[in-house]
N, CA, C and O atoms as a GROMACS GRO file, in nm:
protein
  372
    1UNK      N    1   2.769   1.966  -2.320
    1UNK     CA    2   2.852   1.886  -2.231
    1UNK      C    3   2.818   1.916  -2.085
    1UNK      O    4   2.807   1.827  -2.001
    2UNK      N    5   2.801   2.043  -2.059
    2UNK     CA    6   2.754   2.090  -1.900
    2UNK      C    7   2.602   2.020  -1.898
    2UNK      O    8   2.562   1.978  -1.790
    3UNK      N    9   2.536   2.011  -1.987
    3UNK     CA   10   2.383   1.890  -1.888
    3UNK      C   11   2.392   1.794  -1.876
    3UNK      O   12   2.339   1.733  -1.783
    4UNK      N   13   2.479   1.732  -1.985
    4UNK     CA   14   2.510   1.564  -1.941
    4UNK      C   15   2.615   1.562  -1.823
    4UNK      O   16   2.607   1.471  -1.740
    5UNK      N   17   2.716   1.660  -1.813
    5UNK     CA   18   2.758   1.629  -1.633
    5UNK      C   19   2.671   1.652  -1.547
    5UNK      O   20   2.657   1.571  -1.455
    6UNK      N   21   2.576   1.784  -1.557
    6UNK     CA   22   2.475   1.821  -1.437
    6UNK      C   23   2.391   1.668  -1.449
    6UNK      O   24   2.370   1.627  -1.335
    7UNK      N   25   2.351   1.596  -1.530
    7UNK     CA   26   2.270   1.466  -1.511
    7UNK      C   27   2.334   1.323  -1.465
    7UNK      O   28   2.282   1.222  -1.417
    8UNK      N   29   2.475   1.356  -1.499
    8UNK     CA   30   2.550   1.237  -1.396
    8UNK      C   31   2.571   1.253  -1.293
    8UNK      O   32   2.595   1.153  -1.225
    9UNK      N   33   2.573   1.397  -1.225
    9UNK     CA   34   2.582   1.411  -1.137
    9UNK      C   35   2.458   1.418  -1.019
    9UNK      O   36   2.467   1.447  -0.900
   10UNK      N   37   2.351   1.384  -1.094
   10UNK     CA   38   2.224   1.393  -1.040
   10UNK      C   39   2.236   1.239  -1.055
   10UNK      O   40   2.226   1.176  -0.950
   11UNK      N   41   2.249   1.186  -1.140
   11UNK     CA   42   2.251   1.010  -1.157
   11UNK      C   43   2.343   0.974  -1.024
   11UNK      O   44   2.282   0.923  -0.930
   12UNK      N   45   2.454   0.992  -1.011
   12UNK     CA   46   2.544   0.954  -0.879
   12UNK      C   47   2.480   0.988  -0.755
   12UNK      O   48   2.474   0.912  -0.659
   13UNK      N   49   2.419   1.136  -0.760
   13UNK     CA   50   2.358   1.169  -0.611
   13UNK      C   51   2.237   1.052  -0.594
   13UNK      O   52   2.232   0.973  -0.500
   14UNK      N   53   2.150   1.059  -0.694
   14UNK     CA   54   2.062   0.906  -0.658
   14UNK      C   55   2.104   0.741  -0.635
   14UNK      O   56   2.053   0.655  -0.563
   15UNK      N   57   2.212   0.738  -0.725
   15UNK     CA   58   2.259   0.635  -0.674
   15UNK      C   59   2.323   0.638  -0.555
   15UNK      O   60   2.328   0.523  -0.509
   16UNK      N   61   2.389   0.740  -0.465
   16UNK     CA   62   2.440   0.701  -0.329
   16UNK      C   63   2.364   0.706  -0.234
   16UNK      O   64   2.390   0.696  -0.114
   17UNK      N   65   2.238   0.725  -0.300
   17UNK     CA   66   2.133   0.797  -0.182
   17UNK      C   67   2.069   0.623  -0.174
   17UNK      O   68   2.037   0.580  -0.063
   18UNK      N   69   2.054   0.524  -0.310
   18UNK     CA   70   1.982   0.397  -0.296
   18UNK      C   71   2.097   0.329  -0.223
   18UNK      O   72   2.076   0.252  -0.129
   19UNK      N   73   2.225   0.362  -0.268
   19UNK     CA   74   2.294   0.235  -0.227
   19UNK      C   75   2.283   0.254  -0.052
   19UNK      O   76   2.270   0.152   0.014
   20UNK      N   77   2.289   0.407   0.026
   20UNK     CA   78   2.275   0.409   0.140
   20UNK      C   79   2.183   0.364   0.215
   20UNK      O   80   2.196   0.331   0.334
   21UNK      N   81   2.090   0.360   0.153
   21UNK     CA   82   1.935   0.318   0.197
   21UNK      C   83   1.954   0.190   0.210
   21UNK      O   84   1.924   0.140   0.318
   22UNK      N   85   2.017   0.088   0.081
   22UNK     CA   86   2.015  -0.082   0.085
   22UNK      C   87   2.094  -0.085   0.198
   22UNK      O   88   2.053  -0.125   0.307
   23UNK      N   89   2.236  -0.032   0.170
   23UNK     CA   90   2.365  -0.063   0.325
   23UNK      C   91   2.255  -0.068   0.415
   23UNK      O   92   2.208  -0.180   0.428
   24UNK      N   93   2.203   0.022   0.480
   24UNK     CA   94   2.151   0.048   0.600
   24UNK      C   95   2.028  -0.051   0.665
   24UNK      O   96   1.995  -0.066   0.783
   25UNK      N   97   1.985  -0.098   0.570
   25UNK     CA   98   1.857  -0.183   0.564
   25UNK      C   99   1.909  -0.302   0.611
   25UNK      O  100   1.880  -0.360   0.716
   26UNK      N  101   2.010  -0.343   0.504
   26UNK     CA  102   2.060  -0.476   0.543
   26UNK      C  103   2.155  -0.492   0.651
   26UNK      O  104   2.151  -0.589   0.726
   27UNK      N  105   2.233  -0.408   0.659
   27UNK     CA  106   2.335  -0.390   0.806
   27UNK      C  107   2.219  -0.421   0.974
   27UNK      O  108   2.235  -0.477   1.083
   28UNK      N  109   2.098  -0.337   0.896
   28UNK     CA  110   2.013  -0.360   1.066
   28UNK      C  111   1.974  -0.484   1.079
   28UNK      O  112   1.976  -0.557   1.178
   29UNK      N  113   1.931  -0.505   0.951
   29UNK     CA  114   1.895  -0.634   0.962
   29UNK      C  115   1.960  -0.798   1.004
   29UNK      O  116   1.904  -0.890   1.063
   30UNK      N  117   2.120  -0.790   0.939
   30UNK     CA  118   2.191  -0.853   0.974
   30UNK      C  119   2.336  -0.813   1.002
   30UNK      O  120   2.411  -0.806   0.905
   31UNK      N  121   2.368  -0.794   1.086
   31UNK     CA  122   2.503  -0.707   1.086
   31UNK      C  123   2.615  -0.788   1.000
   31UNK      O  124   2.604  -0.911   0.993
   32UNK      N  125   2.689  -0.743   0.954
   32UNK     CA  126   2.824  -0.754   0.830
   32UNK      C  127   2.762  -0.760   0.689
   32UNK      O  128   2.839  -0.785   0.596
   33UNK      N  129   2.595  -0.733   0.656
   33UNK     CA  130   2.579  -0.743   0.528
   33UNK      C  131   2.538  -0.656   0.483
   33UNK      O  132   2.469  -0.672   0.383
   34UNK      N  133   2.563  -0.508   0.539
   34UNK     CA  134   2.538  -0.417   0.474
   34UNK      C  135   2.639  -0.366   0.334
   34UNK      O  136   2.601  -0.323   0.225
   35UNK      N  137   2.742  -0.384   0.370
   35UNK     CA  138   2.866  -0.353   0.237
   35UNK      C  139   2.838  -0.428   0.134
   35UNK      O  140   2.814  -0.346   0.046
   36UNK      N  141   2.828  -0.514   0.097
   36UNK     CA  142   2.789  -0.553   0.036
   36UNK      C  143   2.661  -0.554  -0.061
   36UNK      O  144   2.660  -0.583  -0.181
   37UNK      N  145   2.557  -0.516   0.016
   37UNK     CA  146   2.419  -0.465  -0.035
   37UNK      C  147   2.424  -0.326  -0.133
   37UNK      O  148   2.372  -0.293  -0.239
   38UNK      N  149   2.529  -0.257  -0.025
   38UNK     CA  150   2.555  -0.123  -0.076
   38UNK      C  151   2.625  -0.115  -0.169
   38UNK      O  152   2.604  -0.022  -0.246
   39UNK      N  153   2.715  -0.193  -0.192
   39UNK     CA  154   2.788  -0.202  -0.330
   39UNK      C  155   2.698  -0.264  -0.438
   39UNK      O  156   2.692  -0.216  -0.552
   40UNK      N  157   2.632  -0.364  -0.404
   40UNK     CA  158   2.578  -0.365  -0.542
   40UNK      C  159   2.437  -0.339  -0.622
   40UNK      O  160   2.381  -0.388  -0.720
   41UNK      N  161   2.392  -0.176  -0.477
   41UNK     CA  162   2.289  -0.154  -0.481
   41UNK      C  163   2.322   0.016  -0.608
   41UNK      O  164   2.254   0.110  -0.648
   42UNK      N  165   2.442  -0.026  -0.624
   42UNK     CA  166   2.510   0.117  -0.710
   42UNK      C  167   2.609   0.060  -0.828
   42UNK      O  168   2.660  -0.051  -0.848
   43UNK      N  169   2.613   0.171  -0.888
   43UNK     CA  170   2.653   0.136  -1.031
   43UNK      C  171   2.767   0.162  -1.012
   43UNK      O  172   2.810   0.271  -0.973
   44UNK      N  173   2.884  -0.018  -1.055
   44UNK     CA  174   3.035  -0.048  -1.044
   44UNK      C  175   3.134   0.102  -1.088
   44UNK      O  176   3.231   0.156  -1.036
   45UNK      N  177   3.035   0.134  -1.230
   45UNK     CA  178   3.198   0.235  -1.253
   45UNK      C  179   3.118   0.368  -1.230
   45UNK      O  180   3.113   0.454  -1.319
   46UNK      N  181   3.046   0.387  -1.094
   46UNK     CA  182   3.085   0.529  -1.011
   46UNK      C  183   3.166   0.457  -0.880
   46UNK      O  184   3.113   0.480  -0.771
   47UNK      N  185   3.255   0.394  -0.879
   47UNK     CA  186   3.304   0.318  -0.783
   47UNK      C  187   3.255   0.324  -0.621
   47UNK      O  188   3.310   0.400  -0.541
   48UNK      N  189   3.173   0.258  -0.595
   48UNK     CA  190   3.085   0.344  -0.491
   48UNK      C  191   3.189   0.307  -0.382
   48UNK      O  192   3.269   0.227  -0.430
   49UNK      N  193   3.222   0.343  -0.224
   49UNK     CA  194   3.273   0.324  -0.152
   49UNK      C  195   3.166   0.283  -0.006
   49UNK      O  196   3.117   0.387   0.037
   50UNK      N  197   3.145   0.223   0.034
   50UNK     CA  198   3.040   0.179   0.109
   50UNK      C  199   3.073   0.173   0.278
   50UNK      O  200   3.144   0.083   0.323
   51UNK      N  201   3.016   0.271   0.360
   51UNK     CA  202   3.076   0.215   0.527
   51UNK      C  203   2.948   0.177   0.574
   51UNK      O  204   2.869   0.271   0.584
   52UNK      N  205   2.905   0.060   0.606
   52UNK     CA  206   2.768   0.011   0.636
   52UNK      C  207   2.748   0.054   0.761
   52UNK      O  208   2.647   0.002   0.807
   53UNK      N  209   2.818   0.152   0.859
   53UNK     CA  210   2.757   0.212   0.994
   53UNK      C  211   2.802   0.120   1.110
   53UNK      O  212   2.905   0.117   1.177
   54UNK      N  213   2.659   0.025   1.111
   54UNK     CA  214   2.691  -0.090   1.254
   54UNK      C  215   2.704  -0.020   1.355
   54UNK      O  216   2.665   0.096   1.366
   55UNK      N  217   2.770  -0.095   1.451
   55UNK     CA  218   2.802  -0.063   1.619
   55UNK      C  219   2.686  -0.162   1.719
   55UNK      O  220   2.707  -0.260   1.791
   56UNK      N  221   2.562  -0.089   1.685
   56UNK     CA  222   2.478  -0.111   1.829
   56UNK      C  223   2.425  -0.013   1.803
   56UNK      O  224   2.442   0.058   1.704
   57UNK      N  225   2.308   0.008   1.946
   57UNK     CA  226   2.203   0.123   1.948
   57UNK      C  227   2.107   0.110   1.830
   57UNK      O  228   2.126   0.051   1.723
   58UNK      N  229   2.009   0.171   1.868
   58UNK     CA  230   1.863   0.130   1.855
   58UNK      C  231   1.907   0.160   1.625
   58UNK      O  232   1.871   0.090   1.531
   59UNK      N  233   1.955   0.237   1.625
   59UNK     CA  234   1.991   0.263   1.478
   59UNK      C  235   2.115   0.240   1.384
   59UNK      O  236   2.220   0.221   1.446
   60UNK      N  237   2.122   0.239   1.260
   60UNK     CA  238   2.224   0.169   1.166
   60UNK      C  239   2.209   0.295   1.078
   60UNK      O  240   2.111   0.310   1.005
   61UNK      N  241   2.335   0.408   1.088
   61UNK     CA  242   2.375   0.473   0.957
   61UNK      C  243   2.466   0.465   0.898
   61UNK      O  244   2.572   0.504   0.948
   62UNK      N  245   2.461   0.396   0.734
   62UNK     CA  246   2.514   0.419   0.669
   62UNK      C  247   2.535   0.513   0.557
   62UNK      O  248   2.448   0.580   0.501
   63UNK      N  249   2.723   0.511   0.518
   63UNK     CA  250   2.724   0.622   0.425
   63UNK      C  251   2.768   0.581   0.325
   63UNK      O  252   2.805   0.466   0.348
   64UNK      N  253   2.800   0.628   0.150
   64UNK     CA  254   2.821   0.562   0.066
   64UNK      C  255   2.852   0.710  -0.027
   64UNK      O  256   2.789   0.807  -0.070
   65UNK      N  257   2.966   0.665  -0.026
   65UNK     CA  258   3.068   0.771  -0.151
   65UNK      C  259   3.074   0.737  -0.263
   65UNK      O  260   3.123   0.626  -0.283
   66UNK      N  261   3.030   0.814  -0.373
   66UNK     CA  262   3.057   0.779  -0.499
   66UNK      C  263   3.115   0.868  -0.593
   66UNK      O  264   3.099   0.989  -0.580
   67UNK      N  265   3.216   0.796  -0.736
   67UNK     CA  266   3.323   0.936  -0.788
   67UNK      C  267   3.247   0.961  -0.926
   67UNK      O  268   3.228   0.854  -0.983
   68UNK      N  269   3.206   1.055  -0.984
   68UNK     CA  270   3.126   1.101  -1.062
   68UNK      C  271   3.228   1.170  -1.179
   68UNK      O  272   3.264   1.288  -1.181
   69UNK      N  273   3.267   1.061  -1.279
   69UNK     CA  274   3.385   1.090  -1.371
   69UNK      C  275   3.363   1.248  -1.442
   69UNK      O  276   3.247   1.264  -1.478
   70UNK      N  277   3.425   1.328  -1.459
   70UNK     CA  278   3.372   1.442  -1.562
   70UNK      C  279   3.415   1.420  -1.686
   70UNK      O  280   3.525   1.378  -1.722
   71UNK      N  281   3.275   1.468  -1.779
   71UNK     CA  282   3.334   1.459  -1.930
   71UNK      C  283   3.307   1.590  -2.004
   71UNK      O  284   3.268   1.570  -2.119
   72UNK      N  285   3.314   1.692  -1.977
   72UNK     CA  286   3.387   1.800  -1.967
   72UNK      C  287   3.571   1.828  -1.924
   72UNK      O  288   3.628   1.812  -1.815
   73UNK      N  289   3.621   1.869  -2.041
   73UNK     CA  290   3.770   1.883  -2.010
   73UNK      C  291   3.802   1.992  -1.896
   73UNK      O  292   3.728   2.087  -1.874
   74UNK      N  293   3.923   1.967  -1.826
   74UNK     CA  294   3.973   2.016  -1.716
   74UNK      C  295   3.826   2.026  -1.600
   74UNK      O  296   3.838   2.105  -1.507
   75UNK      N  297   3.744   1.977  -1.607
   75UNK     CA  298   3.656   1.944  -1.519
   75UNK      C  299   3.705   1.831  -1.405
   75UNK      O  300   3.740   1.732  -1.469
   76UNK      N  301   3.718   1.812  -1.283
   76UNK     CA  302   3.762   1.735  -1.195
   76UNK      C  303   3.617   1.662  -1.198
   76UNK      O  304   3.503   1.697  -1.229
   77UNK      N  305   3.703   1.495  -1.130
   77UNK     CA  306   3.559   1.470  -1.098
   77UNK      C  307   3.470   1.497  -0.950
   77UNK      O  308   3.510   1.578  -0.866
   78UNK      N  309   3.356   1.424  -0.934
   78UNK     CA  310   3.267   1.512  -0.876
   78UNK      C  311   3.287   1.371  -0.772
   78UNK      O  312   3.299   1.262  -0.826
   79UNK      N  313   3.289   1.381  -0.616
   79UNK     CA  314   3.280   1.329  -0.528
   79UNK      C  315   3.156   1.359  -0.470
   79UNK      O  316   3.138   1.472  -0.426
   80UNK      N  317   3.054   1.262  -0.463
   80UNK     CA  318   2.927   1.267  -0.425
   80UNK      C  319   2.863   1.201  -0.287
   80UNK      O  320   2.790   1.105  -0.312
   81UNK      N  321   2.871   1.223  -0.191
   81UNK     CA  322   2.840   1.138  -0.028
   81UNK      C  323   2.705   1.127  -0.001
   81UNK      O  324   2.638   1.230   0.003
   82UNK      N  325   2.654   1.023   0.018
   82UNK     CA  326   2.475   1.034   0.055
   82UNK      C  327   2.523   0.939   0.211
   82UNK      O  328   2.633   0.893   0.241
   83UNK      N  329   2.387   0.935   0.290
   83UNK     CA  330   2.392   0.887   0.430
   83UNK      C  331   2.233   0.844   0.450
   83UNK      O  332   2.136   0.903   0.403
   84UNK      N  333   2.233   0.725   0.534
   84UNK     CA  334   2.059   0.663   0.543
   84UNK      C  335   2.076   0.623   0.635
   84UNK      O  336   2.164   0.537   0.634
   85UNK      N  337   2.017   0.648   0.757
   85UNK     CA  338   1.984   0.560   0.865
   85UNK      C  339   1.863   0.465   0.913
   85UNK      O  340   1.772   0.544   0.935
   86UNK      N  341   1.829   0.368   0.934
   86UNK     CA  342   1.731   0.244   0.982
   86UNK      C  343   1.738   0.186   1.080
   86UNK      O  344   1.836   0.113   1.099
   87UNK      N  345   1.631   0.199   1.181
   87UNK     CA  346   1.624   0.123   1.251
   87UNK      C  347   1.669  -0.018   1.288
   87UNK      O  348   1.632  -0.107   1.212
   88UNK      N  349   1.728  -0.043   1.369
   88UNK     CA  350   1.789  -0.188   1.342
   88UNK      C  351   1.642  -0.254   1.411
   88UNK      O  352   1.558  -0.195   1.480
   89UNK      N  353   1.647  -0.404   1.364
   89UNK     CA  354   1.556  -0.494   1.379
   89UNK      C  355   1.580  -0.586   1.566
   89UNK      O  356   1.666  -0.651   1.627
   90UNK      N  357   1.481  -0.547   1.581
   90UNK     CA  358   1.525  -0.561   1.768
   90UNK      C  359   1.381  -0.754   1.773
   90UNK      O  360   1.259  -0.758   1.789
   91UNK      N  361   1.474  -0.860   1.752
   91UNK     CA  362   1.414  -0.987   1.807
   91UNK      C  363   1.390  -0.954   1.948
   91UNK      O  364   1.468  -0.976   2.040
   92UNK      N  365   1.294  -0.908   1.956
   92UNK     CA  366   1.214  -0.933   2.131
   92UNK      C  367   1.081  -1.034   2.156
   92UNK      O  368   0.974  -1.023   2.098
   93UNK      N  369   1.096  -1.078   2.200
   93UNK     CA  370   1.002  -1.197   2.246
   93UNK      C  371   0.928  -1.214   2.316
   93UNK      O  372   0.875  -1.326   2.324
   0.00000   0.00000   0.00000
C-alpha cells in the first residue's frame, strides 16, 4: 500500500508540474486562458486548483495545487503545489 501512495504521489507531483507549465503557456499567450488550460491539462479527480498568475511584466507564473487522495488508512491526503513561469508573448512590430 506505501508504493502505490509513494507513486500517486509522484503521479500528482507530475501532474501539477504539466498542468503549471500549460496555465502558464497559455495565460502568456492570451491572458484569461490560462485556468482553464490548467485544469484540463490535469487529472479531474486530483482536483487540481489552478491560479494562472497574469498581471503584466515581461513574465506569467503560474501555480497549480493538487489533492493526492490516500489509500492507506489513517493516512491524510497529500497536498501537492507545483509553479511554472513563461515568458509572456510581447507583439512588437
Amino acid at each position: 500500500m506505501a508504493a502505490i501512495q509513494l507513486g500517486l504521489i509522484g503521479y500528482g507531483i507530475s501532474q501539477a508540474g504539466s498542468a503549471a507549465r500549460a496555465a502558464a503557456r497559455a495565460e502568456s499567450l492570451e491572458p484569461g486562458a490560462g485556468a482553464a488550460a490548467g485544469a484540463a491539462a490535469a487529472s479531474a479527480w486530483l482536483d487540481p486548483d489552478v491560479d494562472p498568475g497574469g498581471g503584466g511584466g515581461d513574465t506569467t507564473t503560474a501555480t497549480v495545487t493538487v489533492t493526492v487522495p490516500s489509500v492507506v488508512p489513517l493516512l491524510d491526503p497529500v497536498t501537492v503545489e507545483r509553479s511554472a513561469t513563461m515568458p509572456n508573448d510581447t507583439d512588437e512590430d
